[in-house]
MARMI-352093 format. One record per residue (C-alpha): residue in three letters; x, y, z. Coordinates in nm, 4 decimals. Layout:
BEGIN
 residuo        u        v        w
     ALA        X        Y        Z
...
//
This chain:
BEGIN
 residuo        u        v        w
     UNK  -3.0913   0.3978  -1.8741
     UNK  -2.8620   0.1945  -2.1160
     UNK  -2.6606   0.3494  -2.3389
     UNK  -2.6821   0.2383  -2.7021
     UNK  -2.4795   0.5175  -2.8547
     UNK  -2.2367   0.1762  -2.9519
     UNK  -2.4282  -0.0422  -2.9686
     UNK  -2.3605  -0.2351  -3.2983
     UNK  -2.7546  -0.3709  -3.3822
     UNK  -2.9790  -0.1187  -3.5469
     UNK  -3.2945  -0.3082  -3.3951
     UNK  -3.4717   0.0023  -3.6416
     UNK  -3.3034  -0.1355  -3.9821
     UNK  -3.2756  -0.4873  -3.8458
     UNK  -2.8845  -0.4701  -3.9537
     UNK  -2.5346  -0.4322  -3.8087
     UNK  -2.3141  -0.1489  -3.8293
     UNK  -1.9607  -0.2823  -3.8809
     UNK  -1.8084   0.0513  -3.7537
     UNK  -1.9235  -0.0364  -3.4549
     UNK  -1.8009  -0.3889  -3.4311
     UNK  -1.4677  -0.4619  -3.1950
     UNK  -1.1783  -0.6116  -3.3447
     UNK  -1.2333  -0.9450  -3.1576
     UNK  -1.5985  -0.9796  -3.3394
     UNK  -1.3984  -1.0495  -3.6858
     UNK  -1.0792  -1.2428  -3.5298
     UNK  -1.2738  -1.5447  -3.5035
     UNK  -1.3745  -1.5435  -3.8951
     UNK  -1.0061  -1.4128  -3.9858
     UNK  -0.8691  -1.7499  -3.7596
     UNK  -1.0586  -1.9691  -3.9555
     UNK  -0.9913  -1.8033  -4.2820
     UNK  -0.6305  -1.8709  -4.2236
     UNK  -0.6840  -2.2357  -4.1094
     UNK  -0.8419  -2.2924  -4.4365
     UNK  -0.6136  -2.0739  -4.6894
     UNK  -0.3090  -2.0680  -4.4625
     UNK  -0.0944  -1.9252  -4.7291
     UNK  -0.2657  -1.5858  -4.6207
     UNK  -0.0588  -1.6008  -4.3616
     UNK   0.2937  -1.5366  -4.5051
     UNK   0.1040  -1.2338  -4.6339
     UNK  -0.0681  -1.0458  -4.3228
     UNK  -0.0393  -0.7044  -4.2520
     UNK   0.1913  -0.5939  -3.9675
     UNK  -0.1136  -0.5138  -3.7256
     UNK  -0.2950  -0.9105  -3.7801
     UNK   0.0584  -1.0956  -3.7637
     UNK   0.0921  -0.9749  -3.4733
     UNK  -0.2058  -1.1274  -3.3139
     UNK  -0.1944  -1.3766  -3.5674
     UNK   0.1645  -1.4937  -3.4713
     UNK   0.1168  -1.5422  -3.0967
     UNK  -0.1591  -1.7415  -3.1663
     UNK   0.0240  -1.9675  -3.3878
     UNK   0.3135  -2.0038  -3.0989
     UNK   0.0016  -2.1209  -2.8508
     UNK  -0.1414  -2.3487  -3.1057
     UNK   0.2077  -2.5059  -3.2032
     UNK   0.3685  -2.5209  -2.8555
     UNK   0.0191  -2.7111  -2.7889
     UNK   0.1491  -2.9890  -3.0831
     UNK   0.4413  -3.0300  -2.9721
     UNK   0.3439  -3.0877  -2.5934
     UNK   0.0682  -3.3218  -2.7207
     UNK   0.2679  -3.5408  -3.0176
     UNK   0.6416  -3.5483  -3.1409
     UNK   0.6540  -3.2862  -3.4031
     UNK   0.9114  -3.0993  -3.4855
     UNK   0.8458  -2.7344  -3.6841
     UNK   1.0711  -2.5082  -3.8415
     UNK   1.0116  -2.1349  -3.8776
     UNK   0.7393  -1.9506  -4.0166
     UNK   0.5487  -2.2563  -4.0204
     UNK   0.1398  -2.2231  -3.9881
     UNK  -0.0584  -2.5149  -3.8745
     UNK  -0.4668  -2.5083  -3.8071
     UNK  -0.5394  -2.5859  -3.4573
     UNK  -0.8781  -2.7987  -3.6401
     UNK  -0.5859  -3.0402  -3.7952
     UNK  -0.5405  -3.3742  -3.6429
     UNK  -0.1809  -3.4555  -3.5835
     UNK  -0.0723  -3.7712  -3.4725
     UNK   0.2784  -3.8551  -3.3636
     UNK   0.3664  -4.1376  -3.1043
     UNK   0.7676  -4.1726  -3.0045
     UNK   0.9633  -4.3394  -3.3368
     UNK   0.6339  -4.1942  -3.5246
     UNK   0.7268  -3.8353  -3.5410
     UNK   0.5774  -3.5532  -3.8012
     UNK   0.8615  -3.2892  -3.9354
     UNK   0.7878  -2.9648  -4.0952
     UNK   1.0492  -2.7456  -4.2685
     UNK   1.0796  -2.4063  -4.2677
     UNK   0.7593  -2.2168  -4.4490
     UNK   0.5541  -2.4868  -4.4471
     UNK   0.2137  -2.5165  -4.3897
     UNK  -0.0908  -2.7463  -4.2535
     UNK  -0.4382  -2.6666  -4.2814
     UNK  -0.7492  -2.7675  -4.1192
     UNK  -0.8683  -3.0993  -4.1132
     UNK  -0.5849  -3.2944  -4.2062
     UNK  -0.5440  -3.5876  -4.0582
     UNK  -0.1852  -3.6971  -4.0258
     UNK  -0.0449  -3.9750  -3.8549
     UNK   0.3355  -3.9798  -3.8512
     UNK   0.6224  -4.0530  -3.9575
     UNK   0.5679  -3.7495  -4.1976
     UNK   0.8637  -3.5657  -4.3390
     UNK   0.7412  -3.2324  -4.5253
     UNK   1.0381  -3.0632  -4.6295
     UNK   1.0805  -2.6366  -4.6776
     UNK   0.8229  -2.4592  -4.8404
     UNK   0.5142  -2.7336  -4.8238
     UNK   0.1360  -2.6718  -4.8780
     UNK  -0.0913  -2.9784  -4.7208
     UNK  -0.3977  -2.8077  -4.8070
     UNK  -0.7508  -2.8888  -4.5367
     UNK  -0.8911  -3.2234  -4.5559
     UNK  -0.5333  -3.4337  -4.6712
     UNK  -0.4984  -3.7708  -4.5106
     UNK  -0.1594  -3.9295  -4.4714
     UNK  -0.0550  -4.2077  -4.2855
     UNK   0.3335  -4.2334  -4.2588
     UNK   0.2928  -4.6497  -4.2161
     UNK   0.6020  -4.7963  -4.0289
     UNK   0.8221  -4.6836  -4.3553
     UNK   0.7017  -4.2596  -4.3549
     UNK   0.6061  -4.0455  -4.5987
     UNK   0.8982  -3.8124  -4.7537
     UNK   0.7676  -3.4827  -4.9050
     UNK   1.0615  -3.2779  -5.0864
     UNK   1.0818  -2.8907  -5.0912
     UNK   0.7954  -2.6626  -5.2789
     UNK   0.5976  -2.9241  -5.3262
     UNK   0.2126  -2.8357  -5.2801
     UNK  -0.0398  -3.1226  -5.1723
     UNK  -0.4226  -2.9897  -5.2416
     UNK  -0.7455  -3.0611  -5.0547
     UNK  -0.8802  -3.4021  -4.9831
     UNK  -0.5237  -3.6207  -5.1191
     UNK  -0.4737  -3.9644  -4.9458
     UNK  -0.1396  -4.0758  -4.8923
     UNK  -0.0951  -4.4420  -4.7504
     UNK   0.2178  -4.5502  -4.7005
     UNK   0.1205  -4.8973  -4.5542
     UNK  -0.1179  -5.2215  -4.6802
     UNK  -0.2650  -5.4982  -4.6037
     UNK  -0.2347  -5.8559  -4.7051
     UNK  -0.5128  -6.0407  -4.8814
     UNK  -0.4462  -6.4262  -4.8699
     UNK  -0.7916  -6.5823  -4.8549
     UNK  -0.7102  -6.7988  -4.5815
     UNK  -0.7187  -6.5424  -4.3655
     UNK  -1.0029  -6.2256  -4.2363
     UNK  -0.9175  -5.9004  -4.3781
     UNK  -0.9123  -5.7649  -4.0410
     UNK  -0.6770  -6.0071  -3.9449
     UNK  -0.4510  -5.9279  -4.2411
     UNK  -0.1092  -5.8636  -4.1451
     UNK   0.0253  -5.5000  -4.3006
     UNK   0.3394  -5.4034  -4.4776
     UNK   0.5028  -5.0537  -4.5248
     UNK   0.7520  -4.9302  -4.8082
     UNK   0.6542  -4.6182  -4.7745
     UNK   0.5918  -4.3089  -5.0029
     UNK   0.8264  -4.0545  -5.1767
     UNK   0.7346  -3.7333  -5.3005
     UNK   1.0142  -3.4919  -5.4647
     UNK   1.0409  -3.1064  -5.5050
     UNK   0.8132  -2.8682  -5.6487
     UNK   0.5699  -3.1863  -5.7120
     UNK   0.1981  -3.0458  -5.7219
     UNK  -0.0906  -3.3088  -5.6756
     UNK  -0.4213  -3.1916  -5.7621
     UNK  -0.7302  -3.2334  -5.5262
     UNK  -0.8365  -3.5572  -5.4200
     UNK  -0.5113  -3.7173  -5.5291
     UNK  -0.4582  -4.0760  -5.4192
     UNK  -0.1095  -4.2226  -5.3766
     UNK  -0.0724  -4.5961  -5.2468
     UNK   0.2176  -4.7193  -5.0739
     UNK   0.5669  -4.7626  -5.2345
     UNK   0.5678  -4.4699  -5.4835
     UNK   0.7903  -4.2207  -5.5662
     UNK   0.6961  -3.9455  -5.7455
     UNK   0.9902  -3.7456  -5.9193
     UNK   1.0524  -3.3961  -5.8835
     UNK   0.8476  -3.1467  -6.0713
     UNK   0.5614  -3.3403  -6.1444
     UNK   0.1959  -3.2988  -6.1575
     UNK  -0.0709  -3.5070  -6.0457
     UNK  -0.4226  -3.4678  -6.1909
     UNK  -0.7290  -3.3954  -5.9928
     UNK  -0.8693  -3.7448  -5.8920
     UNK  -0.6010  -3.9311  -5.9770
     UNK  -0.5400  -4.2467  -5.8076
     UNK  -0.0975  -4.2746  -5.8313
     UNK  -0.0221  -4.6077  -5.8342
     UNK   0.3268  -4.7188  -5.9713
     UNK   0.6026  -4.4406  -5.9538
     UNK   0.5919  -4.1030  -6.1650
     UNK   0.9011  -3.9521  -6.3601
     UNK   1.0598  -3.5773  -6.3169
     UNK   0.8291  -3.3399  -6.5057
     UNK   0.5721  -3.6083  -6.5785
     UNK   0.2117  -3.4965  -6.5851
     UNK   0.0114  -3.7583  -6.5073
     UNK  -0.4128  -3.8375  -6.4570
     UNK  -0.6464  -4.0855  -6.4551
     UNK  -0.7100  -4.4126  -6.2431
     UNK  -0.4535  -4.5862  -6.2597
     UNK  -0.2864  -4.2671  -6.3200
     UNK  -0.1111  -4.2223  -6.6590
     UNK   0.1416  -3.9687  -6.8298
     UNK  -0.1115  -3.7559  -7.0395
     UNK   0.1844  -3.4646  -7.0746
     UNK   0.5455  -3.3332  -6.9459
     UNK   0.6073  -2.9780  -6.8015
     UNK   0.9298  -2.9691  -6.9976
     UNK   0.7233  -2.9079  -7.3338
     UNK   0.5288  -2.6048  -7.1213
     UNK   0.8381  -2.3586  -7.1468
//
Protein backbone atom coordinates (compact mmCIF):
# COMPACT_ATOMS: atom_id res chain seq x y z
CA UNK A 1 0.00 0.00 0.00
CA UNK A 2 1.35 3.59 -0.74
CA UNK A 3 1.77 5.85 1.74
CA UNK A 4 0.20 9.29 1.25
CA UNK A 5 0.67 10.58 4.77
CA UNK A 6 3.08 13.35 2.54
CA UNK A 7 1.83 13.41 -0.08
CA UNK A 8 1.36 17.12 -1.09
CA UNK A 9 -2.13 16.77 -3.49
CA UNK A 10 -5.37 16.63 -1.58
CA UNK A 11 -7.01 14.65 -4.62
CA UNK A 12 -10.33 15.24 -1.88
CA UNK A 13 -10.09 19.27 -2.04
CA UNK A 14 -8.47 19.21 -5.46
CA UNK A 15 -5.60 21.59 -3.85
CA UNK A 16 -2.00 21.53 -2.62
CA UNK A 17 -0.80 21.71 0.77
CA UNK A 18 2.33 23.89 0.75
CA UNK A 19 3.49 22.38 4.13
CA UNK A 20 4.02 19.57 2.43
CA UNK A 21 5.96 20.86 -0.49
CA UNK A 22 10.07 20.26 -0.50
CA UNK A 23 12.24 23.11 -0.71
CA UNK A 24 13.32 22.23 -4.31
CA UNK A 25 9.42 22.55 -5.50
CA UNK A 26 9.76 26.55 -4.91
CA UNK A 27 13.65 26.95 -5.95
CA UNK A 28 12.74 26.87 -9.43
CA UNK A 29 10.11 29.92 -9.07
CA UNK A 30 12.62 31.73 -6.51
CA UNK A 31 15.55 31.25 -9.59
CA UNK A 32 13.51 32.90 -11.91
CA UNK A 33 12.28 35.53 -9.59
CA UNK A 34 15.82 36.58 -9.16
CA UNK A 35 16.66 36.45 -12.92
CA UNK A 36 13.95 38.89 -13.40
CA UNK A 37 14.32 41.33 -10.19
CA UNK A 38 17.97 40.47 -9.55
CA UNK A 39 18.33 43.21 -7.07
CA UNK A 40 16.58 40.62 -4.65
CA UNK A 41 19.57 39.17 -4.56
CA UNK A 42 21.84 41.57 -2.58
CA UNK A 43 18.96 41.10 -0.15
CA UNK A 44 18.45 37.17 0.51
CA UNK A 45 18.27 35.66 3.66
CA UNK A 46 21.30 33.71 4.94
CA UNK A 47 19.56 30.19 4.29
CA UNK A 48 18.61 31.15 0.11
CA UNK A 49 22.15 32.88 -0.50
CA UNK A 50 23.48 30.11 0.23
CA UNK A 51 21.94 28.03 -2.42
CA UNK A 52 21.45 31.02 -4.27
CA UNK A 53 25.25 31.88 -4.37
CA UNK A 54 26.61 28.55 -5.61
CA UNK A 55 24.34 28.70 -8.24
CA UNK A 56 25.44 32.00 -9.37
CA UNK A 57 29.32 30.67 -9.27
CA UNK A 58 27.98 27.65 -11.79
CA UNK A 59 26.10 30.02 -13.94
CA UNK A 60 29.03 32.65 -14.11
CA UNK A 61 32.01 30.25 -14.33
CA UNK A 62 29.70 28.90 -17.34
CA UNK A 63 30.12 32.79 -19.00
CA UNK A 64 33.24 33.04 -18.63
CA UNK A 65 34.21 29.51 -20.13
CA UNK A 66 31.76 30.28 -22.98
CA UNK A 67 32.65 34.28 -23.87
CA UNK A 68 35.35 36.80 -22.52
CA UNK A 69 33.72 38.38 -19.59
CA UNK A 70 35.17 39.53 -16.88
CA UNK A 71 32.92 39.96 -13.35
CA UNK A 72 33.68 41.53 -10.25
CA UNK A 73 32.18 40.53 -6.91
CA UNK A 74 28.80 40.18 -5.83
CA UNK A 75 27.80 40.39 -9.29
CA UNK A 76 24.32 38.46 -10.35
CA UNK A 77 23.75 37.57 -13.90
CA UNK A 78 20.49 35.41 -15.28
CA UNK A 79 21.59 32.29 -16.83
CA UNK A 80 18.30 33.24 -19.59
CA UNK A 81 20.67 36.41 -20.63
CA UNK A 82 22.48 36.22 -23.85
CA UNK A 83 26.04 37.30 -23.55
CA UNK A 84 28.17 37.66 -26.33
CA UNK A 85 31.88 38.28 -26.17
CA UNK A 86 34.42 37.16 -28.96
CA UNK A 87 38.42 37.90 -28.16
CA UNK A 88 39.00 42.05 -28.51
CA UNK A 89 34.99 42.03 -27.90
CA UNK A 90 34.93 41.47 -24.23
CA UNK A 91 31.86 42.37 -21.64
CA UNK A 92 33.15 43.85 -18.04
CA UNK A 93 31.08 44.02 -14.98
CA UNK A 94 32.10 45.89 -11.80
CA UNK A 95 31.62 45.01 -8.55
CA UNK A 96 27.62 44.83 -7.51
CA UNK A 97 26.44 44.83 -10.69
CA UNK A 98 23.81 43.13 -12.16
CA UNK A 99 22.28 41.45 -15.51
CA UNK A 100 18.96 40.15 -15.84
CA UNK A 101 17.21 37.84 -18.06
CA UNK A 102 16.93 38.31 -21.55
CA UNK A 103 19.40 40.77 -22.29
CA UNK A 104 21.06 40.48 -25.14
CA UNK A 105 24.55 41.88 -25.06
CA UNK A 106 27.14 41.72 -27.49
CA UNK A 107 30.47 43.14 -26.31
CA UNK A 108 32.64 45.37 -25.88
CA UNK A 109 30.43 46.39 -22.82
CA UNK A 110 31.97 48.21 -19.91
CA UNK A 111 29.34 48.41 -16.89
CA UNK A 112 31.09 49.95 -14.18
CA UNK A 113 30.31 49.28 -9.99
CA UNK A 114 26.96 49.22 -8.89
CA UNK A 115 24.95 48.71 -12.47
CA UNK A 116 21.29 47.57 -13.02
CA UNK A 117 20.69 46.23 -16.88
CA UNK A 118 17.28 45.33 -16.13
CA UNK A 119 15.60 41.86 -18.48
CA UNK A 120 15.03 42.47 -22.02
CA UNK A 121 18.07 45.46 -22.63
CA UNK A 122 19.83 45.16 -25.93
CA UNK A 123 23.30 46.57 -26.38
CA UNK A 124 25.64 46.14 -28.95
CA UNK A 125 29.19 47.45 -27.98
CA UNK A 126 29.93 48.14 -32.06
CA UNK A 127 33.77 48.10 -32.75
CA UNK A 128 33.98 51.47 -30.43
CA UNK A 129 32.01 49.77 -26.87
CA UNK A 130 29.62 50.92 -24.77
CA UNK A 131 30.95 52.70 -21.39
CA UNK A 132 28.42 52.57 -18.48
CA UNK A 133 29.72 54.68 -15.32
CA UNK A 134 29.02 53.67 -11.64
CA UNK A 135 25.20 53.56 -10.12
CA UNK A 136 23.85 53.99 -13.11
CA UNK A 137 20.52 51.87 -13.61
CA UNK A 138 19.44 50.81 -17.28
CA UNK A 139 15.52 49.58 -17.16
CA UNK A 140 13.71 46.93 -19.18
CA UNK A 141 13.60 46.79 -22.92
CA UNK A 142 16.57 49.97 -23.57
CA UNK A 143 18.53 49.64 -26.90
CA UNK A 144 21.91 50.77 -26.95
CA UNK A 145 23.73 50.76 -30.46
CA UNK A 146 26.90 51.82 -30.54
CA UNK A 147 27.47 51.18 -34.34
CA UNK A 148 25.55 52.34 -37.91
CA UNK A 149 25.22 51.92 -41.09
CA UNK A 150 25.81 53.97 -44.15
CA UNK A 151 23.01 55.01 -46.47
CA UNK A 152 24.49 56.29 -49.86
CA UNK A 153 21.90 55.30 -52.46
CA UNK A 154 24.30 53.85 -54.67
CA UNK A 155 24.63 51.17 -52.69
CA UNK A 156 22.05 48.03 -50.87
CA UNK A 157 21.44 48.65 -47.33
CA UNK A 158 22.70 45.31 -46.63
CA UNK A 159 25.70 46.06 -48.29
CA UNK A 160 26.16 49.29 -46.31
CA UNK A 161 29.42 49.55 -44.78
CA UNK A 162 29.09 50.36 -40.69
CA UNK A 163 30.82 52.82 -38.48
CA UNK A 164 31.26 52.83 -34.61
CA UNK A 165 31.89 55.90 -32.17
CA UNK A 166 30.51 54.32 -29.64
CA UNK A 167 28.27 55.19 -26.57
CA UNK A 168 28.97 56.86 -23.15
CA UNK A 169 26.92 56.66 -20.25
CA UNK A 170 28.08 58.45 -16.81
CA UNK A 171 27.29 57.78 -13.07
CA UNK A 172 24.16 57.48 -11.34
CA UNK A 173 22.46 58.05 -14.98
CA UNK A 174 18.88 56.31 -14.86
CA UNK A 175 17.16 55.59 -18.32
CA UNK A 176 13.65 54.75 -18.14
CA UNK A 177 12.11 51.63 -19.93
CA UNK A 178 12.37 51.24 -23.47
CA UNK A 179 15.05 53.90 -23.73
CA UNK A 180 16.79 54.19 -27.08
CA UNK A 181 20.33 55.56 -27.39
CA UNK A 182 22.04 55.66 -30.97
CA UNK A 183 25.60 55.59 -31.48
CA UNK A 184 28.01 58.45 -30.48
CA UNK A 185 26.27 59.79 -27.33
CA UNK A 186 27.28 60.63 -24.15
CA UNK A 187 25.06 61.04 -21.58
CA UNK A 188 26.40 63.09 -18.48
CA UNK A 189 26.34 61.99 -15.08
CA UNK A 190 23.17 62.14 -13.10
CA UNK A 191 20.79 62.26 -15.70
CA UNK A 192 17.47 60.87 -16.47
CA UNK A 193 16.11 59.49 -19.46
CA UNK A 194 12.32 59.32 -19.98
CA UNK A 195 10.39 56.21 -20.64
CA UNK A 196 10.39 55.81 -24.52
CA UNK A 197 12.74 58.12 -25.24
CA UNK A 198 14.72 57.79 -28.27
CA UNK A 199 18.51 59.75 -27.06
CA UNK A 200 19.88 61.04 -29.91
CA UNK A 201 22.54 63.89 -29.59
CA UNK A 202 24.40 63.96 -26.14
CA UNK A 203 22.63 64.79 -22.67
CA UNK A 204 24.11 67.23 -19.93
CA UNK A 205 24.86 66.36 -16.00
CA UNK A 206 21.50 66.45 -14.22
CA UNK A 207 19.53 66.90 -17.42
CA UNK A 208 16.13 65.27 -17.53
CA UNK A 209 15.31 64.59 -20.75
CA UNK A 210 12.03 62.77 -22.94
CA UNK A 211 10.55 62.60 -26.00
CA UNK A 212 11.66 61.45 -29.62
CA UNK A 213 14.19 63.08 -30.38
CA UNK A 214 14.68 63.31 -26.76
CA UNK A 215 14.58 66.82 -25.20
CA UNK A 216 15.46 68.53 -21.73
CA UNK A 217 11.86 68.79 -20.21
CA UNK A 218 13.63 69.37 -16.48
CA UNK A 219 17.05 69.22 -14.32
CA UNK A 220 17.46 67.15 -11.06
CA UNK A 221 19.36 70.06 -9.60
CA UNK A 222 15.93 72.05 -9.12
CA UNK A 223 14.53 68.56 -7.29
CA UNK A 224 16.56 69.24 -3.95
Amino acid sequence: MTDISNDPIDSANNSIDSQKLPAEFYRTQHKLRLSYMPWLYADLKPAYKAWASSWQAEVQAHFQMMETIQIGQNCFIAPEAKLFAEPGRPIILGDNSYIAADCVIHGPVTLGRNVSVNHHATMDGGSKGIHIGDNTRIAAYCQLYAFNHGMVADRLICAQPTHSRGIHIGEDVWLGANVGVVDGVTILAHAVVGMGSQVTRDVDSFKIVAGNPARVIGDRSDKA
